[in-house]
C-alpha atoms as an extended CHARMM CRD file, in Angstrom:
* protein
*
       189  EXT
         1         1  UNK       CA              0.0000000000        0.0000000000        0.0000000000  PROA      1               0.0000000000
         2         2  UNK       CA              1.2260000000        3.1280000000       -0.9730000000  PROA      2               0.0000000000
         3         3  UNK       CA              1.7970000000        5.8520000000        2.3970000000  PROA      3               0.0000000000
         4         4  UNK       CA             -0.9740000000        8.6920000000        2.2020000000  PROA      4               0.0000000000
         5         5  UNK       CA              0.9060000000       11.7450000000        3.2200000000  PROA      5               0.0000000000
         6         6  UNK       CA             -0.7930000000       15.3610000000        3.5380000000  PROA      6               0.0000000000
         7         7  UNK       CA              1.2000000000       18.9850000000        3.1020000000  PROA      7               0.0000000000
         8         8  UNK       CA             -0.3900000000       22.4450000000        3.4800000000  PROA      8               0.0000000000
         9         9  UNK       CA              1.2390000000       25.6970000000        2.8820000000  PROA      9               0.0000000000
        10        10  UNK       CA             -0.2410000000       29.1680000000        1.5860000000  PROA      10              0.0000000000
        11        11  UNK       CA              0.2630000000       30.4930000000       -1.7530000000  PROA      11              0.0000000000
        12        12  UNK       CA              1.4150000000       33.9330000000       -2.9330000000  PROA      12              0.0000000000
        13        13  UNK       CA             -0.1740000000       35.1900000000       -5.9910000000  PROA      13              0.0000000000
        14        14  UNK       CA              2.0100000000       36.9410000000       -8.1070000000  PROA      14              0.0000000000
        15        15  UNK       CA              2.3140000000       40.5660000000       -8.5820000000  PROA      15              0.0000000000
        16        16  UNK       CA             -0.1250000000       42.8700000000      -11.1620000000  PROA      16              0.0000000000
        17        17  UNK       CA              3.1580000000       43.4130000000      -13.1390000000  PROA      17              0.0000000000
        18        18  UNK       CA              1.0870000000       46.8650000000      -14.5800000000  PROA      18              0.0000000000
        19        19  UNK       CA             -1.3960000000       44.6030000000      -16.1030000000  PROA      19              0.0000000000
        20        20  UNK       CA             -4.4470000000       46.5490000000      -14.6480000000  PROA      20              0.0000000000
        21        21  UNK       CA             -7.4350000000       45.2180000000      -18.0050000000  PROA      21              0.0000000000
        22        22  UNK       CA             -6.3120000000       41.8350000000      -18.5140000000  PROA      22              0.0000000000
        23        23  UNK       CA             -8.2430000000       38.9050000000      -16.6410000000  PROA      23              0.0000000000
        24        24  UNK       CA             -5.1040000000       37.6730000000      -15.3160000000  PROA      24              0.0000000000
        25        25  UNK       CA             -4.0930000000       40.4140000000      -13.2360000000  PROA      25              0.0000000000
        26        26  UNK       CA             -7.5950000000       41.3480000000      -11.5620000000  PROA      26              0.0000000000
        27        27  UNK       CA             -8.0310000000       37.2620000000      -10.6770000000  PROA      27              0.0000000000
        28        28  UNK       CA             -4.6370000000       38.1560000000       -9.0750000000  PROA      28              0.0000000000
        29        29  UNK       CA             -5.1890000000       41.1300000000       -7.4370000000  PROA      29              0.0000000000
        30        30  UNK       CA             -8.7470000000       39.9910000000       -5.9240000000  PROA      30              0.0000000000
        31        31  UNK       CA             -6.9450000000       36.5630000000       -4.6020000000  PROA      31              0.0000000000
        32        32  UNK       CA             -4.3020000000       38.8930000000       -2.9500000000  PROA      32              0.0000000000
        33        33  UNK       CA             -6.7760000000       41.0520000000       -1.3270000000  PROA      33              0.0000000000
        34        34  UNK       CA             -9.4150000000       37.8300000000       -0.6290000000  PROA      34              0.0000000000
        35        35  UNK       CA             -5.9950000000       36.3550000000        1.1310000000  PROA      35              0.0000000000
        36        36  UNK       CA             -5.4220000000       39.2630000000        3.4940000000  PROA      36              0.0000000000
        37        37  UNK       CA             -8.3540000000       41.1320000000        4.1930000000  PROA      37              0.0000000000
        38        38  UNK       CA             -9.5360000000       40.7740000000        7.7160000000  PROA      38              0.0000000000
        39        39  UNK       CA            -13.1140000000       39.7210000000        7.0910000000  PROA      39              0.0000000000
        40        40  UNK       CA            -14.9630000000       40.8240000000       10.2580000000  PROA      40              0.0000000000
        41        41  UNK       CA            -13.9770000000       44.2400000000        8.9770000000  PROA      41              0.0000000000
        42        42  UNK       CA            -15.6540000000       43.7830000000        5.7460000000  PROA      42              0.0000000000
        43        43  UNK       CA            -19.3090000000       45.1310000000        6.6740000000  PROA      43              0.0000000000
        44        44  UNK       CA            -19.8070000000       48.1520000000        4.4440000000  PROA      44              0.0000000000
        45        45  UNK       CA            -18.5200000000       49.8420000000        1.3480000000  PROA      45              0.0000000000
        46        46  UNK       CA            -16.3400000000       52.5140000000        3.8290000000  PROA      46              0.0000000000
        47        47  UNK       CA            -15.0320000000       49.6570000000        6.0440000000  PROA      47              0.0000000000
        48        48  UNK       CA            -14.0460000000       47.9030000000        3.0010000000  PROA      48              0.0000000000
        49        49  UNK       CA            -12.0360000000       51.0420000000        1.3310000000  PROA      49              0.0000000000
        50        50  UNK       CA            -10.8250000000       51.0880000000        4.8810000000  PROA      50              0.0000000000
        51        51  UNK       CA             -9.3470000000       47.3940000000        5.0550000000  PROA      51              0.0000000000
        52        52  UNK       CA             -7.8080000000       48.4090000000        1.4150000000  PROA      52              0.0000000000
        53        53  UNK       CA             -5.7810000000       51.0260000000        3.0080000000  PROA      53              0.0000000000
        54        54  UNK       CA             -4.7370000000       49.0510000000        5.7310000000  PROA      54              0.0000000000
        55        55  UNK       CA             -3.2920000000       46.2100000000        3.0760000000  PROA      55              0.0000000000
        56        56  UNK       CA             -1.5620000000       49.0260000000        1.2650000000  PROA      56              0.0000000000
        57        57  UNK       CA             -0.1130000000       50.1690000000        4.7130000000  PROA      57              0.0000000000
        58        58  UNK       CA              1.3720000000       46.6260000000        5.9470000000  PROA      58              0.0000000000
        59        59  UNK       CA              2.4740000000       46.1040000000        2.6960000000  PROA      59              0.0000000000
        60        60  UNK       CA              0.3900000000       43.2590000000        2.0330000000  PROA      60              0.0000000000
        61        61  UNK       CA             -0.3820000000       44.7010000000       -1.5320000000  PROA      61              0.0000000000
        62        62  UNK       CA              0.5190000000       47.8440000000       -3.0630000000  PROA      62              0.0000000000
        63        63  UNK       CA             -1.2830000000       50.6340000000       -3.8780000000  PROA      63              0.0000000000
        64        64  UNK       CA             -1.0740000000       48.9320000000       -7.7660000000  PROA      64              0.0000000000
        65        65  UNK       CA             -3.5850000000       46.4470000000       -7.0640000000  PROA      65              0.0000000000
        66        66  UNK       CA             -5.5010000000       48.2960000000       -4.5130000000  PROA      66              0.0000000000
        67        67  UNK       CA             -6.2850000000       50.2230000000       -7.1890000000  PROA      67              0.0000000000
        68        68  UNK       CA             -7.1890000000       47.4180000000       -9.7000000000  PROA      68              0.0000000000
        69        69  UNK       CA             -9.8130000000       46.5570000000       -6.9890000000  PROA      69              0.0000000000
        70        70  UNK       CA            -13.4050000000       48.1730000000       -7.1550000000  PROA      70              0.0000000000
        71        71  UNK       CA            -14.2750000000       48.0640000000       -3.4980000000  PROA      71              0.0000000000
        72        72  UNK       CA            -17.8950000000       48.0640000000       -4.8270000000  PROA      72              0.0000000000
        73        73  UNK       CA            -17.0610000000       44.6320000000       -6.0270000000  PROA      73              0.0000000000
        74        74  UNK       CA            -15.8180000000       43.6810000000       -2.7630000000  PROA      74              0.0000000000
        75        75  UNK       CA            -19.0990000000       44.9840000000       -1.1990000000  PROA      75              0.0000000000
        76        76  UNK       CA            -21.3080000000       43.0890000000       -3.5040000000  PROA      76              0.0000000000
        77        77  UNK       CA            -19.8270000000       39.3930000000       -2.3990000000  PROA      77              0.0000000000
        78        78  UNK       CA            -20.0240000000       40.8690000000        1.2360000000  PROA      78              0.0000000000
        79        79  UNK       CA            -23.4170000000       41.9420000000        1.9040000000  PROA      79              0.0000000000
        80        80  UNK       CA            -24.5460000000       38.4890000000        0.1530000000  PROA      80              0.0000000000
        81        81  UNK       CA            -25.7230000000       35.4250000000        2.7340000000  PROA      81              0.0000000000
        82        82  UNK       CA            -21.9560000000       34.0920000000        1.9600000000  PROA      82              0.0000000000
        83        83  UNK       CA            -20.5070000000       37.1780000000        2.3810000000  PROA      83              0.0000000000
        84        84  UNK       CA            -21.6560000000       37.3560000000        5.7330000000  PROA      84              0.0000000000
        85        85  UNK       CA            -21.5430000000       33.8440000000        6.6060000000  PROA      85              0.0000000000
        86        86  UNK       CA            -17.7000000000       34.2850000000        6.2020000000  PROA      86              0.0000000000
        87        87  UNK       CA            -17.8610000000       37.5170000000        7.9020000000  PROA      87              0.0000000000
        88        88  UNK       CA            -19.2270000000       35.3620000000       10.6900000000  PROA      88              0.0000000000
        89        89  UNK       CA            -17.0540000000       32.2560000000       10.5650000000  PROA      89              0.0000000000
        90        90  UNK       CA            -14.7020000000       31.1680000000       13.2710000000  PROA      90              0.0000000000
        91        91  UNK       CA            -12.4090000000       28.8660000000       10.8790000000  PROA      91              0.0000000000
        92        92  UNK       CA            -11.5980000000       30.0250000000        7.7830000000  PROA      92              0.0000000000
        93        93  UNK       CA             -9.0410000000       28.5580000000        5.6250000000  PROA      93              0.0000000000
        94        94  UNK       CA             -7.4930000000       30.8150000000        2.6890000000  PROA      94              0.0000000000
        95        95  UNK       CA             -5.0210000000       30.0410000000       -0.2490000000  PROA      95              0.0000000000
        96        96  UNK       CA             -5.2980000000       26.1180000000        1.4300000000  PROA      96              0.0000000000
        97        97  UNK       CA             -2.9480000000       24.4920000000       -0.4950000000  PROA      97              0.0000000000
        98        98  UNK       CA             -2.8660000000       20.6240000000       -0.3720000000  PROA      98              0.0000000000
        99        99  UNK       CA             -1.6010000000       17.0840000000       -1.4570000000  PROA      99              0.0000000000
       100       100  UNK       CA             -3.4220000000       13.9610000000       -1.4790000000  PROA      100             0.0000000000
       101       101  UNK       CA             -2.9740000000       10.6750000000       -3.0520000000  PROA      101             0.0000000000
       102       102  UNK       CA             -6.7520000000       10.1590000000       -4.5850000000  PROA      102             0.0000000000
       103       103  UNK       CA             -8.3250000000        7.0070000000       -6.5130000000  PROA      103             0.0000000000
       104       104  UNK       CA             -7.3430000000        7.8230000000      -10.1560000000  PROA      104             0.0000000000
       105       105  UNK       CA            -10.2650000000        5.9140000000      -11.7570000000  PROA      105             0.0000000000
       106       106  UNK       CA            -12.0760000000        9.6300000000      -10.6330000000  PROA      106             0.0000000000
       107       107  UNK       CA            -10.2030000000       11.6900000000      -13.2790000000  PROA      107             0.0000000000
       108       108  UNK       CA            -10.1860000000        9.1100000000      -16.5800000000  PROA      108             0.0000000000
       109       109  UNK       CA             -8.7360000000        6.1410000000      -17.8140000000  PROA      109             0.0000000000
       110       110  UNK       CA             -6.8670000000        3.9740000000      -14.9180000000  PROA      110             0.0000000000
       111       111  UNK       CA             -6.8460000000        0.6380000000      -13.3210000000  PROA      111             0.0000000000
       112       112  UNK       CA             -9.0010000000       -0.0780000000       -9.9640000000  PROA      112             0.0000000000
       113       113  UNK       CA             -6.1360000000        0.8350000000       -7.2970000000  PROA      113             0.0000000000
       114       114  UNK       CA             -4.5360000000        3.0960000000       -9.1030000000  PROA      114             0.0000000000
       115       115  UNK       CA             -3.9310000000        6.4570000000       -7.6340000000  PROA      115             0.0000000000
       116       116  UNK       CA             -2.3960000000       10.2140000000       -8.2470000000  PROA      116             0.0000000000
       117       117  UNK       CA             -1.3420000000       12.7340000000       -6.4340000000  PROA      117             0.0000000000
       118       118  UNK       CA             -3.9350000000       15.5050000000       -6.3660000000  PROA      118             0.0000000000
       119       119  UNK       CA             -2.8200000000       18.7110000000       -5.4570000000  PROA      119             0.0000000000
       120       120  UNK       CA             -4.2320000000       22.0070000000       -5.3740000000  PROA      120             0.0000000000
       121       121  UNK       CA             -5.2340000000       25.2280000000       -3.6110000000  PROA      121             0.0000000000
       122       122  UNK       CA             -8.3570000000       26.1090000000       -1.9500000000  PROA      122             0.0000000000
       123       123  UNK       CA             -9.1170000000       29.8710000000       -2.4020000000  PROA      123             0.0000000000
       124       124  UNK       CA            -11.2080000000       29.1090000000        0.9820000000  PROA      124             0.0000000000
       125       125  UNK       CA            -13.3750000000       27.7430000000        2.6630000000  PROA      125             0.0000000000
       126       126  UNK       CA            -15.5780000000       27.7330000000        5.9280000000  PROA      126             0.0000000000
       127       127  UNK       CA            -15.1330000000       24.8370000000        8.4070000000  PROA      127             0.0000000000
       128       128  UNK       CA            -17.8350000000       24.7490000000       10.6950000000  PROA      128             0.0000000000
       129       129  UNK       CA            -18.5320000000       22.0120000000       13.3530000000  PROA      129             0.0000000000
       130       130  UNK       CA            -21.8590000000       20.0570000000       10.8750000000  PROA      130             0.0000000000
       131       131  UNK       CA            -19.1870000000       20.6420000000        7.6060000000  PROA      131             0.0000000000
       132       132  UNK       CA            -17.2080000000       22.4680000000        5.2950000000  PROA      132             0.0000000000
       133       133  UNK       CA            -18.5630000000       25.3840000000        2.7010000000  PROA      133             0.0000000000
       134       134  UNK       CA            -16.0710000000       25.7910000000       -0.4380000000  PROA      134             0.0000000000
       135       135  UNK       CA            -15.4910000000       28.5600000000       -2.2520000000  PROA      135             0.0000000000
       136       136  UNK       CA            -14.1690000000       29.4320000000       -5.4310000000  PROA      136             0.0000000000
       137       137  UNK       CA            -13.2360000000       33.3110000000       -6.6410000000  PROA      137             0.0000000000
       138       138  UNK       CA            -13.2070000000       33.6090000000      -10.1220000000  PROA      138             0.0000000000
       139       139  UNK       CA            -13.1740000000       36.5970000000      -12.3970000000  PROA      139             0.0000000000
       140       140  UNK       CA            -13.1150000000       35.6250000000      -15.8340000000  PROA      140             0.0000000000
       141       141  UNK       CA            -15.4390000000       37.9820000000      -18.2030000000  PROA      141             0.0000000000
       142       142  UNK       CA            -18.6850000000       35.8550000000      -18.3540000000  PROA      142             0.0000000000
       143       143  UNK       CA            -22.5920000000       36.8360000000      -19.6230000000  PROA      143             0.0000000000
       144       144  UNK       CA            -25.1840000000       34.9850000000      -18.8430000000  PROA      144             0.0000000000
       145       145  UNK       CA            -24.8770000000       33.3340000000      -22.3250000000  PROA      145             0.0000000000
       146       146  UNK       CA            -21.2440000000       32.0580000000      -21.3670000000  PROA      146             0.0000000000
       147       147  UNK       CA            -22.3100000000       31.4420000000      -17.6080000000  PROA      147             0.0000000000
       148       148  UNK       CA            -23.0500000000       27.7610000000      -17.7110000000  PROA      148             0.0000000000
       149       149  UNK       CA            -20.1050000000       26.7240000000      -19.9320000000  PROA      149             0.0000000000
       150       150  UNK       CA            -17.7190000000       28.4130000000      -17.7820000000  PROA      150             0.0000000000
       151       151  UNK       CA            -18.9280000000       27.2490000000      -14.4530000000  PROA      151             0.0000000000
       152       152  UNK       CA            -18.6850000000       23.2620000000      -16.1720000000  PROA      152             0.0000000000
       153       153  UNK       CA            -15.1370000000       24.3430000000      -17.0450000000  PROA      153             0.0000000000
       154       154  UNK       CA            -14.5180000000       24.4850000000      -13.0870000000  PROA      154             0.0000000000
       155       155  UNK       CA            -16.9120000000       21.9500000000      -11.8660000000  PROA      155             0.0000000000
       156       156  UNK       CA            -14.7660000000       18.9690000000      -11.6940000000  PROA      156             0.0000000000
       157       157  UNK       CA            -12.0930000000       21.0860000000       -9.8510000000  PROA      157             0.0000000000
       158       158  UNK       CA            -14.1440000000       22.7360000000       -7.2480000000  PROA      158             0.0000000000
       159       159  UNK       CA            -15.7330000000       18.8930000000       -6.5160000000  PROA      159             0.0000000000
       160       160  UNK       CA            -12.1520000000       17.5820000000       -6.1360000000  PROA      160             0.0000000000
       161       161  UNK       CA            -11.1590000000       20.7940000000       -3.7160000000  PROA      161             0.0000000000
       162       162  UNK       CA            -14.4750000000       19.6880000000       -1.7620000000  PROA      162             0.0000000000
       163       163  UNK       CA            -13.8210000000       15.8910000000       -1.6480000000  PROA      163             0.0000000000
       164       164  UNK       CA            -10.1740000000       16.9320000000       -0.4960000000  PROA      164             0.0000000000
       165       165  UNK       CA            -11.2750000000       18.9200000000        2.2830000000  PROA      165             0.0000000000
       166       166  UNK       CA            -13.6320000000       16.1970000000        3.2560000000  PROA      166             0.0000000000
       167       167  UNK       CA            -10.8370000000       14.1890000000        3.5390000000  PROA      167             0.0000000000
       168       168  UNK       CA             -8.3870000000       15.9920000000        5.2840000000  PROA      168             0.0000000000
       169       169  UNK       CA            -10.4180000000       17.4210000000        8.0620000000  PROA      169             0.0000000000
       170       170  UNK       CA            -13.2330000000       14.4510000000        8.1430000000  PROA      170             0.0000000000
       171       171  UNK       CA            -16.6300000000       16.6770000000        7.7410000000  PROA      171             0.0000000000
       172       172  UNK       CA            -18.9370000000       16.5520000000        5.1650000000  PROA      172             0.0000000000
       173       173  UNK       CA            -19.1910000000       19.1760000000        2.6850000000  PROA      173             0.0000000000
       174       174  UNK       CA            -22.4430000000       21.2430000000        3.0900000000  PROA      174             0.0000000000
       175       175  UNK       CA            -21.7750000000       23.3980000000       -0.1040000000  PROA      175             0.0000000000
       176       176  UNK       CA            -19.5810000000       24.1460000000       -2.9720000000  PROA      176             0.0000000000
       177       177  UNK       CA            -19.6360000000       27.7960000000       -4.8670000000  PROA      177             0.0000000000
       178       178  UNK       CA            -17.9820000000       29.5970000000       -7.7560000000  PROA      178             0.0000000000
       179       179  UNK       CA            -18.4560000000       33.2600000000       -7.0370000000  PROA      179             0.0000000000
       180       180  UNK       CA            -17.8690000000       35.3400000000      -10.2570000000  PROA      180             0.0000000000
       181       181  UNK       CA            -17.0700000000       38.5190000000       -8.9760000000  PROA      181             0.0000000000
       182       182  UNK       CA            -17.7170000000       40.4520000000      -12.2690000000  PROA      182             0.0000000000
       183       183  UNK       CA            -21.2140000000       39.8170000000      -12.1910000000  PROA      183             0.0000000000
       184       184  UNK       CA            -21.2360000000       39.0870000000       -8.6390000000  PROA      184             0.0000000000
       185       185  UNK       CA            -23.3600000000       36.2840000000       -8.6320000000  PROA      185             0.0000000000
       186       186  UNK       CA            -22.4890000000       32.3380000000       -6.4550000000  PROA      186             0.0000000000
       187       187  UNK       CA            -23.1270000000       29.6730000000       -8.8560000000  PROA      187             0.0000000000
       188       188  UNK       CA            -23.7370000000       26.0780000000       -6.5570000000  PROA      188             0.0000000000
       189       189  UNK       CA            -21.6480000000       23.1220000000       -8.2640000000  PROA      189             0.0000000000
């Protein structure tokens, strides 16, 4: 039998590099921002701008991508149930990155026993004592005409982030959301 073994460690999104349009360099900038900002403090538009500041002041980001950020944006995911069930939560996990051995027969073509070596990185997630709630930011340009293609692009990665998490910390998983912040709307997978 083959020795399950389990890493975590935190991810650091690149830098902006200038590129203030491109899709790229907002999903950066809001995964930088989603990684630092203290969440309890996110419960208006002010407090928001606020928090903004106070990344540009410790230096977690610089005043490049605090710019690139439309706090509005922010707001929106905020004042939704979501929003404020993270608000809310007293275990979050952010940038969770992991490694698990998983059945392979999941992902295409392999024997029965065969495994691989998932690994990925959780842009967070709420642990709460009856389960885990998953969430994915994305902020690719979609319409509602692109919507469902795009979300089925992701699906079979946010399931394998959830089934993960099941995993590592034993709960079940009570949901699983891609939250498009361009349009600002959760899509369930």
């Amino acid at each position: 039998a083959i020795e399950k073994r389990q890493f975590f460690a935190r991810r650091e999104p690149s830098s902006i590099n200038g590129e203030h349009t491109s899709s790229v360099a907002l999903g950066n900038a809001v995964h930088r921002v989603m990684q630092h900002i203290d969440f309890k403090c996110c419960t208006s538009l002010e407090s928001i701008c606020q928090e903004l500041q106070r990344l540009i002041a410790e230096k977690w980001i610089d005043a490049q991508v605090a710019e690139s950020i439309d706090p509005m944006m922010l707001w929106r995911f905020f004042d939704s149930e979501i929003g404020r069930k993270l608000i809310s939560a007293k275990q979050v996990l952010r940038e969770f990155k992991f490694s698990i051995l998983d059945d392979a027969t999941k992902y295409g073509n392999a024997s029965e026993g065969d495994e691989i070596l998932l690994q990925g990185v959780v842009d967070c997630a709420i642990i709460e004592d009856d389960g885990i709630t998953v969430l994915d930011f994305k902020t690719d340009r979609v319409t509602e005409d692109t919507l469902a293609q795009v979300t089925d692009s992701y699906r079979l990665q946010v399931q394998a982030y959830a089934n993960a998490l099941s995993r590592i910390f034993g709960k079940e998983i009570q949901a699983s959301y891609l939250y498009f912040f361009r349009i600002s709307q959760f899509i369930f997978v």
